[in-house]
N, C-alpha and C positions, 0 to 999 in steps of 0.2 A: 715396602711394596713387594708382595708374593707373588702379584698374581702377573697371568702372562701378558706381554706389552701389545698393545693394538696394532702395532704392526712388527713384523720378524723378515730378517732377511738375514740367508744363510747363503753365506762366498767363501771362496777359498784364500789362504794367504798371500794371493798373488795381489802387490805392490799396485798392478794396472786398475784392481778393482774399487782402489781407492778412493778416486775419483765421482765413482759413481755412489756410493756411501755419502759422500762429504754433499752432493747433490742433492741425494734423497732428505738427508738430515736439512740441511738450508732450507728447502722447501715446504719441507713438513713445520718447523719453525714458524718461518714465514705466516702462516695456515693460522698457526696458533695465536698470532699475534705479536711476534718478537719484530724489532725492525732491523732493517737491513745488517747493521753493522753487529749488533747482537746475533743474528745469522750466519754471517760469515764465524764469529767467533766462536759459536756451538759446532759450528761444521770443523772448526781448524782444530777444537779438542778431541773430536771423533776421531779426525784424521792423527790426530798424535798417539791417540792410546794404539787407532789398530794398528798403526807404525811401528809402535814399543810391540806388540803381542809379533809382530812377525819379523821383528828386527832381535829381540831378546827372547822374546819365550816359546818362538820356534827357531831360531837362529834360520834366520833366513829362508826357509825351507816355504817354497809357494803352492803349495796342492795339501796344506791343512785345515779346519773349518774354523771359519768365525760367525758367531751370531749376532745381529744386532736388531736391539728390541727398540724402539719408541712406544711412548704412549706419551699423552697430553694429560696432565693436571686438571682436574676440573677447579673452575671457579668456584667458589659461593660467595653465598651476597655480601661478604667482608671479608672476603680473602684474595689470593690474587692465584692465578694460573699459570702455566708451565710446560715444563716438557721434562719428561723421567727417560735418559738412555741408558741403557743396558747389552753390555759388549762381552760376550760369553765367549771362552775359549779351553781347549783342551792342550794348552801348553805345559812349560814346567810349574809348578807350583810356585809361587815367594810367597815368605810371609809379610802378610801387610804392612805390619808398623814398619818393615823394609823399602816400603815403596817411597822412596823419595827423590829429588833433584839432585843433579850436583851441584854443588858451589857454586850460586850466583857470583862470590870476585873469581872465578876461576872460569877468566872470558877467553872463551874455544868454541866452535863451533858446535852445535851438537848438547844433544841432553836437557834440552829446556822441557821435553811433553809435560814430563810430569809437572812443572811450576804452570807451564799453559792451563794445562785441566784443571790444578788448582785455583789460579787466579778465575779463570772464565766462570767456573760452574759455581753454585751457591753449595750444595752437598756432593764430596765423593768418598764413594767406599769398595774398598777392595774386598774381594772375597776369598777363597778357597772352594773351589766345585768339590763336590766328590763322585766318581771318584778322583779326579784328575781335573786339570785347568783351572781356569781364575773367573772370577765374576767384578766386571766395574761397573757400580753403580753413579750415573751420574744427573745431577738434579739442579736445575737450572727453573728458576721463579722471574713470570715477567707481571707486571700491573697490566691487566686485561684493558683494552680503550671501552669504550663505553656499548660500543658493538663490535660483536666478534667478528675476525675477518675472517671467520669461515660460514658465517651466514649472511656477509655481505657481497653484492655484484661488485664492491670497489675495490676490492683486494687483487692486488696484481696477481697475475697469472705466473706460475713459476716457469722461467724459463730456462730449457732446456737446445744449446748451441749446440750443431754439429759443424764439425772443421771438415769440410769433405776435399779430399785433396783430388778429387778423381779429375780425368779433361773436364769440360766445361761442353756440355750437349748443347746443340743449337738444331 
């Protein structure tokens, strides 16, 4: 898939903005058709990859750019639909066939993303940008229900919680 994702959101490496990523992804999901627990698990690979780009291939460094592209899968009449993410970044290069886990018997805390995005998503592929940073493509297929829950009134509303810690107005 070339072409650009139907929707793009470009943030910096800052950890805080994580959050609001793994939100936008869940919801957008949802939209598509995935059910709840399938959503959380799209959301937790999103949030593991941009974790690895700002944790390894910016080392830590919060004020560098991430992209992150979605678009949906279309249906046809004997196929099933999806959601195609794409997380673009201007860190250090690795080579792909390098991208791997650590040692699942080697139980530590830490280092699971990359078996996460594996297990969760149906395709991923790593890239090389040029001329700098990495391209992860990740592609996740769900069986569409019989009506889309984006052209239905029954599709929950994505919810979006504020924790507001301020006094309490009366």
């Amino acid at each position: 898939m070339d072409q650009r994702p139907e929707i793009e959101l470009r943030l910096t490496s800052d950890p805080m903005y994580l959050c609001g990523a793994r939100e936008l992804v869940g919801c957008i999901a949802r939209r598509i058709g995935f059910d709840d627990i399938e959503c959380s698990k799209i959301a937790l690979a999103v949030d593991e990859a941009m974790s690895n780009i700002i944790r390894h291939g910016y080392d830590r460094a919060f004020d560098k750019p991430i992209w992150l592209g979605l678009s949906p899968l279309k249906p046809t009449s004997d196929s099933i639909g999806g959601i195609v993410i794409t997380i673009e970044d201007e860190a250090k290069q690795v080579d792909p066939c390098n991208m791997k886990g650590r040692d699942l018997d080697d139980i530590k805390p830490g280092g699971l993303g990359v078996h996460i995005i594996n297990e969760v998503m149906d395709e991923v592929r790593y890239e090389k940008r040029a001329p700098r940073g990495m391209r992860l493509v990740m592609i996740k297929n769900a069986m569409r229900p019989s009506e889309s829950p984006r052209l239905s009134e029954k599709a929950p509303a994505c919810k979006v919680t504020l924790n507001d810690r301020s006094p309490s107005r009366r």
